[in-house]
C-alpha positions as CSV (number, residue, x, y, z in Angstrom):
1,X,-26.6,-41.1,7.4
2,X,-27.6,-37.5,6.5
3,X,-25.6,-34.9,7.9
4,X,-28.2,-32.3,10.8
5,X,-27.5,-29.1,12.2
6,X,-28.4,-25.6,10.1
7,X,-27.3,-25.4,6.6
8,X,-23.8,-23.4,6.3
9,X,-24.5,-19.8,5.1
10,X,-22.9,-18.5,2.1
11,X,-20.9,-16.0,1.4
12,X,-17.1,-14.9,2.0
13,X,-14.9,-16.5,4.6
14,X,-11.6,-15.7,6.4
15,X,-8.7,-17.9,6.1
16,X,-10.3,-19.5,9.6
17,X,-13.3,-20.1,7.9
18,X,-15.5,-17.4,9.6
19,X,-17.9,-15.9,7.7
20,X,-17.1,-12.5,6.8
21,X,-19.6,-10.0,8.7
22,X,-19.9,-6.8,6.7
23,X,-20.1,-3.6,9.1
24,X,-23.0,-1.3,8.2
25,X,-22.9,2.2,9.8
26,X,-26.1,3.0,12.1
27,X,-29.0,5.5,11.0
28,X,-27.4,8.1,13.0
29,X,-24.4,8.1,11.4
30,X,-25.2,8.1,8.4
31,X,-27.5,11.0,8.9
32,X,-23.9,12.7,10.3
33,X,-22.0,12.0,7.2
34,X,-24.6,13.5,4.9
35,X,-24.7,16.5,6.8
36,X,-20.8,16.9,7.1
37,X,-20.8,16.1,2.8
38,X,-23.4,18.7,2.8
39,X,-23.9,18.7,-1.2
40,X,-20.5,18.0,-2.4
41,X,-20.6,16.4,-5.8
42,X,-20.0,12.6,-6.0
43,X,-19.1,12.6,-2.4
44,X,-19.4,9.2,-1.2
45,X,-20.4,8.0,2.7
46,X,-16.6,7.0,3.0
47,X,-15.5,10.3,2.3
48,X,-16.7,11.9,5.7
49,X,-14.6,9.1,7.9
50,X,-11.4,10.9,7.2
51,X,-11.0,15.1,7.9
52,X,-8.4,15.2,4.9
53,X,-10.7,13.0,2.7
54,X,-13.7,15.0,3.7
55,X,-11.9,18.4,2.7
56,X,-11.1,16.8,-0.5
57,X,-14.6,16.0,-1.4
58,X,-15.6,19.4,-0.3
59,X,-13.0,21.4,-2.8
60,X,-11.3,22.8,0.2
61,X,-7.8,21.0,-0.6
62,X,-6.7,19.9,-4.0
63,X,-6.3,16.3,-5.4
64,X,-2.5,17.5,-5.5
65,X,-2.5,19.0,-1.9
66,X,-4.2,15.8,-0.6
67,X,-2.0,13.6,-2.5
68,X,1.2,15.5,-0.7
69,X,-0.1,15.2,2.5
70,X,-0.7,11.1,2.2
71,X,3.0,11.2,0.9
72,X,4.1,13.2,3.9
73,X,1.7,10.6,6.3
74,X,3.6,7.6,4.7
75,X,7.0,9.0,5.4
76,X,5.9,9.3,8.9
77,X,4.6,6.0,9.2
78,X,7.6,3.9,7.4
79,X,9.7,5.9,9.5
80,X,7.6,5.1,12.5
81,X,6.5,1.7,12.5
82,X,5.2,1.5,15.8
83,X,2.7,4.4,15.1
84,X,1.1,2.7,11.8
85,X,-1.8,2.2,13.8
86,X,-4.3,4.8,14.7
87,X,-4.3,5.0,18.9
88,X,-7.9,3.9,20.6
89,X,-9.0,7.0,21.0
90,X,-8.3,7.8,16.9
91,X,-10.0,4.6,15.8
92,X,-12.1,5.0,13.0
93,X,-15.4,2.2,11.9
94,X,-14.0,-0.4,9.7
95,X,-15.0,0.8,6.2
96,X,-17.7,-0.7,3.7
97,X,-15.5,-2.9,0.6
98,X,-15.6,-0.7,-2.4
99,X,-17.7,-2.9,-5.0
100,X,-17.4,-0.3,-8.0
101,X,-15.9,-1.5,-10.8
102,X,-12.5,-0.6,-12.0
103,X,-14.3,1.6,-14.3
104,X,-16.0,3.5,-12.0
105,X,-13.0,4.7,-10.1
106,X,-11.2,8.0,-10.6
107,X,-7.4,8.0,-12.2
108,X,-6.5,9.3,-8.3
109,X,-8.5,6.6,-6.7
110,X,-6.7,3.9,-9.1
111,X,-2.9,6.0,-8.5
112,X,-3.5,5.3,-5.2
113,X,-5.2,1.8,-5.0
114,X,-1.9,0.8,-6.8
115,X,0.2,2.3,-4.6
116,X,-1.0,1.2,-1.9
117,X,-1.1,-2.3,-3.1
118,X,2.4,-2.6,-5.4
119,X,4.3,0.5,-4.2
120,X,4.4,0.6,-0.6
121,X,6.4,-1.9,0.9
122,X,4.3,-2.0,4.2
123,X,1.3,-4.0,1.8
124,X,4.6,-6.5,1.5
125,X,5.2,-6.8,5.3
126,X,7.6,-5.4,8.4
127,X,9.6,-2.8,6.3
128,X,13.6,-3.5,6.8
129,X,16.2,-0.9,9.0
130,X,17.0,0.6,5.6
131,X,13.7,1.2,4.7
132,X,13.0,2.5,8.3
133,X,16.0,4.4,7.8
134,X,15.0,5.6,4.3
135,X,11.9,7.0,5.3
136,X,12.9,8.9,8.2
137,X,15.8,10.8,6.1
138,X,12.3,11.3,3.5
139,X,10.3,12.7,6.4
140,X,12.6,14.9,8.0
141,X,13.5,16.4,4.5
142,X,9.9,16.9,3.9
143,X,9.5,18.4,7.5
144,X,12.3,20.9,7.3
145,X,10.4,22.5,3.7
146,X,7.6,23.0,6.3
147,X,8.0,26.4,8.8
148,X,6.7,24.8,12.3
149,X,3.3,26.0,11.8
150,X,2.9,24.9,8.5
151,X,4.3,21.1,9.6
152,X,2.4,21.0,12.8
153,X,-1.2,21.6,10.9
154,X,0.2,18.7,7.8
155,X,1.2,17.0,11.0
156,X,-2.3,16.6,12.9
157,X,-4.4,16.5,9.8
158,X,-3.0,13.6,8.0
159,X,-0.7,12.0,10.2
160,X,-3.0,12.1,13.2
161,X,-6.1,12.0,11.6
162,X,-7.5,15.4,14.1
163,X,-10.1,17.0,13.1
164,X,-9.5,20.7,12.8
165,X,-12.3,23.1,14.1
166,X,-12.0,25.0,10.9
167,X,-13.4,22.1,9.0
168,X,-16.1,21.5,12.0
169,X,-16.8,25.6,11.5
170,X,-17.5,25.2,7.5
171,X,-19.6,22.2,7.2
172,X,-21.7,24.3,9.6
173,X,-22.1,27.6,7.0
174,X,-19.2,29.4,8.6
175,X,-16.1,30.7,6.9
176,X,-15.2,33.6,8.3
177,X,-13.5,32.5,12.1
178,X,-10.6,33.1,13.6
179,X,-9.8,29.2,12.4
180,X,-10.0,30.2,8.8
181,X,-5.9,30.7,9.9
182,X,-5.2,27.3,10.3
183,X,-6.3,26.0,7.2
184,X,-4.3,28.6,5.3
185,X,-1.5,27.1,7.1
186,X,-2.7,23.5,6.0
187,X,-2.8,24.6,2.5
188,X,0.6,26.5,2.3
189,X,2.1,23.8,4.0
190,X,0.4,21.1,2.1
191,X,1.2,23.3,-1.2
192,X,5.6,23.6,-0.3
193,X,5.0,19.2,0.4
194,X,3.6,19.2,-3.6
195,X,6.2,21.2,-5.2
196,X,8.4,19.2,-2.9
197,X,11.6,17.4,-4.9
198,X,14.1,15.1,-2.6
199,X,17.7,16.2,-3.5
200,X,19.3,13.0,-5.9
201,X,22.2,11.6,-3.9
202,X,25.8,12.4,-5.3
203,X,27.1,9.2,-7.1
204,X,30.1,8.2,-5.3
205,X,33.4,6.5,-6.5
């Protein structure tokens, strides 16, 4: 007897055999993502979910100031495992796969693809008391280089994921506000994390 029913679709499944449903973002916000890029050079769509990544694309961080500020956002995460997890109100749309080729990808995209998966030890599961313990000592190291102002600003842009109105006050044409202050304070901040070295622990007897 020949099997009925409608033929099963192809394509990529989960583990439980569900088809995997890719996530496309609407017109709308697509039209919002271009116009926060603005004309940024090989900014892709991706690039406007994140304030930090955004600021990157635009040139108004570093590669090196971003790169300290995900460090910093680690160390708060490792040390806070309950907080890995954006909050509801922080939840960002689940991200398009990346289908570019090896190739295709910058040396700071591929530093960070392998961290991500052969580095950090939260791609390898629940991270261990020392490792909790680890991190924490890490983050509050990294905190104290920070004045208050400077940490609070790393703090809420990477840790948080806020979106500062400085950023909301550029991509509209305007550089010159009062907000201008708090992205100074981002950069110094994010600038102490880069040059940041932890002290090498004594050797003991």
């Amino acid at each position: 007897m020949t099997k009925r029913g409608r033929p099963r679709k192809a394509g990529p499944r989960h583990p439980s055999g569900q088809l995997v449903q890719k996530v496309e973002p609407n017109a709308k916000v697509v039209e919002l993502r271009r116009a926060l890029l603005g004309d940024a050079p090989k900014a892709r769509l991706a690039d406007a979910e994140h304030p930090m990544a955004l600021a990157l694309a635009r040139g108004w961080i570093t590669e090196a100031q971003h790169r300290a500020g995900l460090a910093y956002a680690t160390a708060w995460r490792r040390s806070h495992p309950q907080r890995r997890a954006p909050g509801l109100d922080e939840m960002q749309e689940v991200p398009a796969r990346d289908t570019r080729r090896v190739g295709e990808m910058s040396d700071a995209e591929l530093a960070q693809a392998f961290d991500a998966v052969f580095r950090d030890p939260e791609a390898r599961g629940p991270l261990s008391e020392a490792d909790q313990i680890e991190a924490r000592v890490r983050y509050n190291a990294m905190s104290r280089s920070l004045s208050p102002a400077e940490q609070n600003e790393v703090f809420l842009c990477f840790c948080l994921a806020s979106w500062p109105q400085w950023i909301l006050q550029r991509c509209a044409g305007r550089f010159d506000t009062s907000w201008e202050r708090k992205h100074q304070l981002l950069a110094r901040g994010l600038e102490t994390l880069a040059a940041y070295r932890p002290a090498r622990r004594l050797a003991t007897a």
